[in-house]
C-alpha positions, 0 to 999 in steps of 0.5 A: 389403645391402653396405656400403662407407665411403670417406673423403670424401663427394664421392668416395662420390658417385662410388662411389656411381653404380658400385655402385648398389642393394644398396649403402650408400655412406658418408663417414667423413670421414677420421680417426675414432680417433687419438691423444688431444689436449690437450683429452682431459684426462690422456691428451692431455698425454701425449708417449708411451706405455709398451711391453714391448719387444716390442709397439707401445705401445697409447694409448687410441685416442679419437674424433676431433671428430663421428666418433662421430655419424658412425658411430653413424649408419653403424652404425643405418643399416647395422643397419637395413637389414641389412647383412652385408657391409662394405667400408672403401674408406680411401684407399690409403696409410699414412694411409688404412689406419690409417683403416681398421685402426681402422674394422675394429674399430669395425664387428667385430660385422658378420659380413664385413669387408673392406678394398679399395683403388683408385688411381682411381674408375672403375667397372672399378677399383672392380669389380677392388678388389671382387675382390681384397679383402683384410685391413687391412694390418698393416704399413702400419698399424704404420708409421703408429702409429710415425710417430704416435709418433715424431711426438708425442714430438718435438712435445711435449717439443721444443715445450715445450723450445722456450717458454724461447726464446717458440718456438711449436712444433718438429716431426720434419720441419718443423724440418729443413725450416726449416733448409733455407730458414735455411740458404740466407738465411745464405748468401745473407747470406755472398755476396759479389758477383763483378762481371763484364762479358759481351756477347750479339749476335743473329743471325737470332734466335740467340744469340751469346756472346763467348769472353773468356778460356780456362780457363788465361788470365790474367784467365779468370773463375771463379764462388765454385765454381770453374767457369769462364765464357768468356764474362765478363770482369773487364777492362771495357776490354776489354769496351768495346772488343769491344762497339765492334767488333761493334757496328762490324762489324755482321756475324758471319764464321762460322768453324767449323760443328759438325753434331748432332741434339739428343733430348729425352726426355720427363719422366715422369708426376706424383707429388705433388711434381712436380705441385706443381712443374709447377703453380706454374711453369707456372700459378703456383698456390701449393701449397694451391690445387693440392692443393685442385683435384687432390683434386677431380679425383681425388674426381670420377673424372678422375685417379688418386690424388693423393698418390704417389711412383711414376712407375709406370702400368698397363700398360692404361693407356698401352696406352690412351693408345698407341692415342691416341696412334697416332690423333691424331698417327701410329705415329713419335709413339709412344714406349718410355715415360719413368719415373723413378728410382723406377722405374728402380731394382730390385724394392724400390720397385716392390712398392706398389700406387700409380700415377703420377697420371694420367687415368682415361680417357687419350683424353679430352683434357679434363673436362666440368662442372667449373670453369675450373681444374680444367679446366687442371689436368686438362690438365697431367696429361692432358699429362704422362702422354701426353707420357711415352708419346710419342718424343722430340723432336728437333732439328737443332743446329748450333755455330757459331763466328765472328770480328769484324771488329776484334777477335781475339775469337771469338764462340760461338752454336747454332742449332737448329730443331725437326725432329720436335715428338714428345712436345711436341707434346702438351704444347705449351701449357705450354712455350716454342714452339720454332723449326721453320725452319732459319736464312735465313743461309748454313750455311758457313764463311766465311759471313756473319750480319749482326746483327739490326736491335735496339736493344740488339743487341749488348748490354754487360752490367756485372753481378756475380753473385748470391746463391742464390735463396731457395725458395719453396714448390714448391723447398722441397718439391723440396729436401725430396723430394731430402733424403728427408724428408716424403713425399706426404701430408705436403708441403703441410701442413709447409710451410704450417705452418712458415709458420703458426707465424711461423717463415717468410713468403712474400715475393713467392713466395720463402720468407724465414726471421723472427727466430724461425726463425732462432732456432729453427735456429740457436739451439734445434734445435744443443741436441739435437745437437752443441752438447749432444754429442747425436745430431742427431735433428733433422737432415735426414740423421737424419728421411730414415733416420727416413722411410726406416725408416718405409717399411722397416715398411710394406713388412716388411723391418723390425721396427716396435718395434725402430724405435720402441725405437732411436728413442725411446732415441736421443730421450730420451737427446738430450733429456736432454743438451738439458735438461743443456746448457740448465741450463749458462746462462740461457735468453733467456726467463729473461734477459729476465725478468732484465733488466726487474726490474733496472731501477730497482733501485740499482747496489750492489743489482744487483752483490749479486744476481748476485754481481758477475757479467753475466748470461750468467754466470749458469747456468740454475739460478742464474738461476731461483733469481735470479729468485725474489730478485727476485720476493721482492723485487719484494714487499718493494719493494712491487712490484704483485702480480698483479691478482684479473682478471689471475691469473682470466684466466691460469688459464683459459687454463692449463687450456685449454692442458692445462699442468701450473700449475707448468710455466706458472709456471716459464716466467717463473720463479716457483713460486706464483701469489702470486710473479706481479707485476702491470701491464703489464710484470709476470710476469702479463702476461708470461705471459698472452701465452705462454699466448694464444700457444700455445692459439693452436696448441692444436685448434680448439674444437668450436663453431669446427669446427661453424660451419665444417661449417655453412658449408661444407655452405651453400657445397657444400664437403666437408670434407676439401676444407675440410680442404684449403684449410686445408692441413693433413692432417686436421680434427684438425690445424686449430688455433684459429687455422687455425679463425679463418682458414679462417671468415674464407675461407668467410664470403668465398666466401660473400659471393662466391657471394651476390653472384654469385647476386644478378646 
């Protein structure tokens, strides 16, 4: 008997229905051990881990939440029906083989253990992973513990640097990425607007632009960049007076005909982040939705694995997809194939295994027995990846130049018609439908178009240009592929987070920074950089050599724990000049805190305690020492201590977060729990509500994540699907509030389901 364990239970479903008997299939779902959390005691309020400098450091790795049960019962069941042989089927990245490098050793004491991995569940690429087994790959591991590492050191100190400024969290890549969306509000904020005049006319449907002004005219129009515009002016007179003699004219004289072909080569296959795009532009899904049907699809059989940055594919494959392609639609619709730069560059980034996403079965055009959406989202990949084998489209162009009647102004225009759709023709309900027939006018000079008979044609527009728009979630992944920062597995869960955290809102599809993450930004992040004379280790320039260093590991062209070293050494020496340059003033926390036990107090007494100095003038250690005179003397005033209820409420939620008592006390600036003041504005209060915000973010409670595993078996649903409806990588990333969240979601899609069942 054989026995292969995969991560998710539907994908063992399908895995299931290839191997057939002789096998056990079985779900670990996801992680099983991992670093140890908060609620772990001692060990969980740990940011790092000693090491020798020449080992990784080795935390005591502990059971994610019902791991153990799950594989305990792997484990007797295997037993029971004397199993010898294991395969561990983890998903083929750095995640799934750390998944799998801890389950080699969980499942050591069974005499053959064997690692297989396949882009795809299809029964020929199961039967071909089966023989060619292997052993956990050491690389890829190392690369996962460090960035497990990397990523808890900055978590936990920065986060907790962060609480003197009522920040929730700050992270190694979503803080980079929350400066990309800061970044481009303050420069929306510092656009200042260019008003201009232009005029469009149309002419048997093609567009025509006035030409106002030449590059080195007096009046020509540049935009804040410098580049030139033709076709806008300042002089609005002017703009009256041609839009008059068109409109006058009626007609365009064509001057000059300039003749070309146009190819348009076809895009290259999906990665994750242009599948996340292509889905938000062409069906308008957000990101979680997206990721949440292409999990399915992929866990079905119908396409390759979703999380890749290669735009690679097996050669049998596209021989597959040719033979369709030379069927359905003839030879001159065949093409070289379209890669991209992934592809392009030489043999470094072509030693991974991973495809492009893709159709298993490239001929089948569309999915049976799934949902409507699944169904569309099929149809992009199923699309895209045909397109990519298909000839380029091509188009006849022509330039054209004419004159109005009345005016000494040219007007420019192209016309182009469609005369081989190539790989549009596969694609062609997701894009605009091209014109196919060549102009009804005359293609001559001296000829004469006459304008379209529209109301607004020609058309005067009095403008002034805009500010750069704001990312919404598919450009902000765009912006962070481009920046080298995330990666596949990561995108979707970062920026639902910095969302989750309160640092940005999504209005209308557009990513908008709050008063926290501009704080966060522009006030926090600077502290372990140039403003403490640091190295900017939150940077995006930094996280991308970071990124680039991780996947320098998983390939073994660099040395895991010397990464780990330099970087560890770079972190502790910005964190330290962070903490230094923090001393140097209050921190807005402390100046608050300041400020509202001030009030009150008679002038001659507020000019002693700070020593006739404002409050900015205070440095750090002063301010502390600052508010404990005035918590002294909150108690000489007869200032209201901490109630008994008060005081009982803030240690439990002290020892739920796993904070030291003195750390929490220092937050707002008293040593004991005797110098905590009552009533709604006193310390206690204050610190209440620090601490109920950040065991906001602390793991969801073991009967939170039961009653979401009840409800989710009632509606069908697998957990990693659950997982990804929450947007986060794994169950152990759901916090209380992403549980609070994700209950209120399944309690309405069970209310749905039940209403659909009662019609």
């Amino acid at each position: 008997m054989k026995l292969m364990i995969l991560e998710s239970g539907t994908k063992a479903k399908t895995v299931k229905k290839y191997l057939g008997k002789g096998w056990i299939v079985e779900a670990c779902n996801g992680h099983v051990q991992d670093l140890p959390t908060r609620k772990s005691g001692k060990q969980g309020s740990k940011a790092m881990w000693a090491s020798d400098g020449t080992n990784l450091p080795d935390p005591p790795w502990e059971w994610t939440d019902r791991a153990e049960n799950i594989i305990s019962g792997i484990i007797r069941k295997a037993n029971g029906k004397g199993v010898e042989e294991v395969y561990i089927a983890t998903d083929p990245d750095r995640e799934g083989e750390f998944i799998a490098w801890r389950l080699s050793i969980i499942f050591s004491d069974f005499p053959i253990v064997r690692r297989v991995t396949f882009n795809e569940i299809t029964e020929s690429a199961i039967q071909e992973a089966m023989a060619n087994h292997s052993d956990v790959d050491s690389n890829l591991v190392d690369a996962a513990k460090v960035r497990r590492f990397m990523d808890r050191l900055v978590g936990y100190r920065c986060s907790k640097f962060a609480r003197s400024w009522n920040l929730r969290s700050m992270g190694r890549v979503q803080t980079p990425t929350l400066g990309f969306i800061v970044e481009r509000e303050l420069e929306r904020e510092a656009h200042v607007p260019i008003p201009y005049h232009s005029i469009r006319a149309t002419s048997d449907g093609f567009n025509f632009k006035v030409r106002f002004h030449e590059k080195d005219e007096d009046g020509a129009w540049f935009d804040d960049d410098g580049k030139h515009f033709p076709d806008r002016t300042f002089d609005g007179e002017l703009a009256e007076a041609t839009h008059e003699a068109i409109s006058k004219a009626g007609k365009l004289a064509i001057s000059s005909i300039k003749e070309g072909k146009k190819k348009r080569k076809a895009p290259a296959p999906f990665t994750t982040d242009t599948l996340l795009q292509a889905a938000s532009s062409s069906l308008g899904w957000s990101m979680g939705k997206t990721s949440k049907i292409a999990s399915d699809l992929y866990q079905a059989g119908h396409i390759t694995y979703i999380r890749t940055d290669s735009t690679r594919t097996s050669e049998t494959s596209r021989n597959e997809v040719k033979s369709f392609i030379k069927e359905k639609y003839g030879e001159e619709f065949l093409g070289p194939g379209s890669l991209g730069p992934d592809a392009k560059k030489d043999s470094s980034n072509v030693q991974d295994a991973h495809e492009a996403i893709r159709p298993t079965n490239p001929a089948s055009e569309e999915v049976s027995g799934m949902e409507a959406d699944h169904k569309r989202l099929y149809r992009l990949v199923w699309s895209r990846f045909t397109s990519s084998q298909m000839s380029d489209s091509i188009r006849e162009r022509r330039d054209l130049r004419a004159t109005i009647e009345g005016s000494g102004l040219l007007m420019t225009g192209t016309a182009s018609w469609l005369v081989h759709s190539g790989w549009e023709e596969a694609s062609a309900e997701f894009l605009a439908q091209p014109r196919k027939s060549q102009p009804n006018f005359d293609l001559s000079e001296g000829s004469e178009w006459p304008l379209d008979k529209d109301e607004d044609n020609p058309l005067l527009t009095s403008d002034e240009t805009k500010p750069p728009r704001r990312f919404s979630e598919s450009s902000i992944v765009k912006q962070m592929k481009n920046a080298g920062i995330g990666r596949p597995s990561t995108y979707v869960s970062i920026v639902q987070r910095i969302q989750d955290r309160g640092y940005v809102e999504n209005e209308n599809s557009s990513l908008v920074p709050t008063e926290n993450g501009r704080t966060l930004w522009m006030d926090v992040a600077p502290i372990y950089g140039s403003k403490a004379g640091g190295m900017d280790i939150l940077s995006a320039s930094f996280t991308s050599k970071m990124e680039d260093s991780l996947d320098g590991i998983e390939l073994g062209e660099m040395d895991a724990v010397s990464i780990w070293s330099s970087f560890s050494e770079d972190f502790k020496d910005a964190h330290n000049k962070a903490i230094e340059y923090r001393r140097r003033s209050p921190t807005p926390k402390q100046k608050s805190f300041i400020e509202s036990r001030i009030v009150g107090l008679e002038e001659d007494v507020v000019k002693s305690l700070l020593d006739g100095r404002e409050i900015d003038d205070l440095s750090g250690e002063e301010a502390s020492d600052l508010i404990g005179s005035l918590n002294e003397l909150s108690k000489t005033n007869g200032g209201p201590p901490a109630s008994e209820k008060q005081i009982s409420y803030l240690m439990s939620l002290i020892e739920k977060s796993g904070m030291a008592l003195a750390d929490a006390l220092s937050l707002v600036g008293v040593e004991d729990v005797d110098g905590l003041t009552g009533g709604r504005e006193g310390s206690a209060s204050e610190l209440i509500g620090m601490m109920r915000d950040a065991n906001s973010s602390l793991p969801a409670t073991e009967p939170q994540m039961e009653l979401i595993r009840n409800m989710s078996e009632q509606l069908g649903i697998s957990m990693p699907d659950v997982v990804a409806i929450a947007d986060v990588a794994t169950e152990d990333e759901i916090t209380k509030s992403d549980a609070s969240t994700l209950i209120k979601k399944l309690k309405s899609m069970r209310r749905k389901q039940g209403k659909g069942n009662r019609k």
